[in-house]
Residue, then its C-alpha position, 0 to 999 in steps of 0.5 A: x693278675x693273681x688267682x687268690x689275695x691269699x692263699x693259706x697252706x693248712x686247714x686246721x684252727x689256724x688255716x680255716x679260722x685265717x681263710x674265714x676272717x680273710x673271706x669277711x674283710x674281702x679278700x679272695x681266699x683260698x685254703x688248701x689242706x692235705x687231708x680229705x676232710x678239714x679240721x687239721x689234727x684238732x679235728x680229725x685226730x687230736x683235741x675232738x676225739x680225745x675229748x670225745x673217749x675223754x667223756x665217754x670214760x667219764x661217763x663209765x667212771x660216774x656209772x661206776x663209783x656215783x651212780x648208786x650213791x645218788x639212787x641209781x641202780x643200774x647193772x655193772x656198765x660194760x664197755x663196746x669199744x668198737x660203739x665208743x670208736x664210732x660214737x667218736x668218729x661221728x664226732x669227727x664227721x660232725x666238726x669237720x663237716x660243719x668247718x667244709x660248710x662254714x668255708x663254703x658260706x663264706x666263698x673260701x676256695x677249698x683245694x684239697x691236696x699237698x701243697x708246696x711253696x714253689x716260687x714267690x706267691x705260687x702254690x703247686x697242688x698236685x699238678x695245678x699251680x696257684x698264685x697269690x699276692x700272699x700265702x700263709x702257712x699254717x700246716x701245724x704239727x706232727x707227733x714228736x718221736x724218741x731215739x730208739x723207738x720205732x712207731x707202728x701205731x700198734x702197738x707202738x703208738x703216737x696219740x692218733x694210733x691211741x685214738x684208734x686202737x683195735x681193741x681195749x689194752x689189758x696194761x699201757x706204758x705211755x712215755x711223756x707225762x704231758x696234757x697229751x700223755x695224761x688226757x689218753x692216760x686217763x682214758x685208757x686208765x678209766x676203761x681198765x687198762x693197767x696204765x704206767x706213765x714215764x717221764x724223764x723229769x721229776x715232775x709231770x706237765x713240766x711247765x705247770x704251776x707246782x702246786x697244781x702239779x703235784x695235785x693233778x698227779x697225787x689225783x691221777x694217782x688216785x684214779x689208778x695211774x702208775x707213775x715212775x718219774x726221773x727215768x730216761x727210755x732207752x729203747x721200745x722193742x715189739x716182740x711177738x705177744x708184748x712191747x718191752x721198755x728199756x729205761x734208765x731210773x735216774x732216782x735209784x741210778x740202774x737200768x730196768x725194763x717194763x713190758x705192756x700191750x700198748x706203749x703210747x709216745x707223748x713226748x710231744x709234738x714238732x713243726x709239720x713242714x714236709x713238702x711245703x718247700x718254704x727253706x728251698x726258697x730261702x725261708x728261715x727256721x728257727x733251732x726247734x725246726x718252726x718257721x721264723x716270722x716276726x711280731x706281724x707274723x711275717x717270716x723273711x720271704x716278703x709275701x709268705x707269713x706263718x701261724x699255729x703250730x708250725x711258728x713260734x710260741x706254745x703249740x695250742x689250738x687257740x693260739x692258732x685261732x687267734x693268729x690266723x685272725x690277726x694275720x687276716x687283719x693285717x693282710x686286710x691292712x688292719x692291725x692284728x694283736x694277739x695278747x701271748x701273755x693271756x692263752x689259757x692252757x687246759x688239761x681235759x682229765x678229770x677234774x680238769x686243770x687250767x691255767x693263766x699268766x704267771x706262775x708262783x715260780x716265774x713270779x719268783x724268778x722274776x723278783x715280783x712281789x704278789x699276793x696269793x688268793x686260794x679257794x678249795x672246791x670242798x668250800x662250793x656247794x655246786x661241786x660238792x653236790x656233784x662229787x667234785x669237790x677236790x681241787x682249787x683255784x689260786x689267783x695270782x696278783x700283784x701285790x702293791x697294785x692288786x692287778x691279776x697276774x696268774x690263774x691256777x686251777x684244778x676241779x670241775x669245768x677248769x677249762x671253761x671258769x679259766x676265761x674269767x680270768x682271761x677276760x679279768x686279764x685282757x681288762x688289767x682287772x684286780x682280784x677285787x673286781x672280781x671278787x665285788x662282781x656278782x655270781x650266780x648261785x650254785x655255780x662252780x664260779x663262785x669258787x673264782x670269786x671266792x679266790x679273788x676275795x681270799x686274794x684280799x680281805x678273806x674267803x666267805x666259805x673257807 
């Protein structure tokens, strides 16, 4: 008989939020993580503590250009990078704190260690063997790297080298103008680094909804960011007392260079599966080096399903969330669902950004006919009052039938007015049934609603 209903290999957003709803629906659960502490990279070295030097810098930026406007007299504000470092770490402790507590309440087994797949439904952890009837693998991603550049988190570093640098650099080249690049960008760029990011596209957030692009980047401009787009690096060199940067500039066709303190690789991220030994037994990978499964997440190894990063589809946490609660369902022999054509994307700078569904381009490619409904900040009162009024929400929707297709915006609390949308989305709710539900005032909502109405008859305060 075996020792667990399932075991999951992984205990980030998709690991202990799977281990957690199988341990609801009754099953004997166990959730083995490699790290000493739970959480995955979310936790421990991702999305926590970058939102946590995120607020901290925000806080230094609102002392510095708003305080005095607003009757607050205070001395120049002046940063303790080692106090910021612990204020962040002790952020970290609390989360993964709270994800061992909540495995505990719900009777999850945690084994802390290594994992790897060594036969049909048995894990080996160091030297401990461990059946299951299935196993999960939810082991996520690592930093992507670039040719020709030899981290050392350093001075040459990924995001978790970012996250914990000695000290406050005086200039930082950060490669890849993605969420990743431009949320540590900002940080930095806030706490008086020089920052200058570099992006082999002509854009930056490839994938993003152009207008909304190109006014996150004119903001970030703003805010001291440099930016040099259509350029390909060569190489990353550590020399004695800086790090120089080769690169191509495809805009004026010439090789050139550009030296710093801090170079900062974001250039993405890649599937996690050292040791896990899921291809020794056969198991499938897909060209971009993800496991394989199909729409019940199952990959071809009966008994063995993927989830999260280390699958197909966009590398979020939330994303992670909602498989490990579908798999669960299915191993409970329920039917698990998660709707991909509704998981938000949210960049944390300031103002934030975030986004939904269709975008005015793939609407284009897609020949569908829609209406756009747009709103600025400068029109809310609630932003203006607290010096966020740059920005706007677009509202996508279909034009015959008047049924949300897309969200776009940019300003204050994007990542949390986003969910409007996504529950309008999940509902096949039109921009009028927004538009005729009732929101509180003063609240940055109403500029959603102010969009819904634009995507109709007109805005009231545009």
């Amino acid at each position: 008989m075996a020792d667990y209903d399932v075991i999951i290999i992984g205990g980030g957003p998709g690991g202990y939020v799977c281990a957690i709803r199988c341990a609801q629906l009754g099953l004997k659960t166990a959730c083995v993580e490699g790290r000493e502490t739970l959480g995955g990279t979310c936790l421990n070295v991702g999305c926590i503590p970058s939102k946590a030097l995120l607020h901290a810098s925000h806080m230094l930026h609102e002392a510095q250009q708003n305080f005095a406007t607003m009757g607050l007299k205070i001395k120049d504000p002046s940063v303790d990078w080692k106090q910021m470092l612990a204020y962040k770490q002790d952020t970290i402790d609390q989360n993964t704190g709270g994800v061992a507590f909540l495995l505990k309440k719900n009777k999850v087994d945690h084994i802390q260690g290594w994992a790897t797949i060594t036969g049909k439904g048995e894990v080996t952890v160091g030297n401990d063997q461990h059946t299951a009837k299935n196993i999960v693998i939810a082991t996520g991603s690592k930093p992507s790297t670039l040719k020709g550049v030899s981290v050392d988190e350093k001075v040459i570093v990924t995001s978790t080298g970012a996250l914990e640098l000695n000290k406050l650099p005086k200039t930082m080249v950060v490669i890849g103008a993605g969420v990743i690049g431009l949320e540590l960008g900002s940080v930095y760029a806030r706490l008086g680094t020089e920052v200058t990011v570099i992006e082999f596209l002509d854009h930056i957030t490839p994938g993003m909804d152009t207008e909304l692009s190109k006014t996150l980047q004119r903001t970030l401009k703003k805010q001291g960011l440099k930016f040099i787009l259509n350029a390909a690096v060569q190489s990353v060199e550590a020399l004695k007392t800086r790090v120089k940067l080769n690169y191509e500039d495809h805009k004026k066709n010439v090789s050139t260079s550009i030296d710093a303190d801090v170079v900062l690789v974001a250039t993405g991220r890649q599937p996690f599966t050292d040791g896990l030994g899921f291809t020794n037994l056969g198991g499938e990978i897909t060209d971009r080096g993800q496991v394989k499964t199909n729409a019940e997440w199952r990959t071809n190894i009966d008994g063995i399903y993927a989830i999260g990063d280390v699958a197909e589809g966009p590398m979020l946490a939330h994303k992670a969330e909602d498989e490990g609660m579908a798999v669960a369902e299915v191993l409970a022999g329920k039917h698990g669902h998660v709707n991909y054509d509704v998981i938000p994307g949210v960049i944390y700078t300031t103002p934030e950004v975030a986004s939904v569904g269709k975008t005015e381009e793939q609407l284009k490619a897609e020949q569908i006919d829609y209406k756009v409904g747009k709103f600025s900040f400068k029109g809310n009162g609630r932003a203006k009052a607290v010096h966020q009024g740059d920005g706007f929400v677009k509202i996508l929707a279909e034009k015959s039938t008047d049924r949300i297709l897309g969200c776009h915006l940019i300003g204050p609390s994007a990542g949390d007015l986003i969910h409007e949308i996504c529950v309008a989305m999940e509902f096949g709710a039109s921009a009028q049934d927004v538009a005729l539900t009732c929101h509180a005032h003063p609240t940055f909502s109403e500029a959603m609603r102010e969009a819904a109405l634009a995507c109709g008859d007109g805005a009231i305060h545009a």
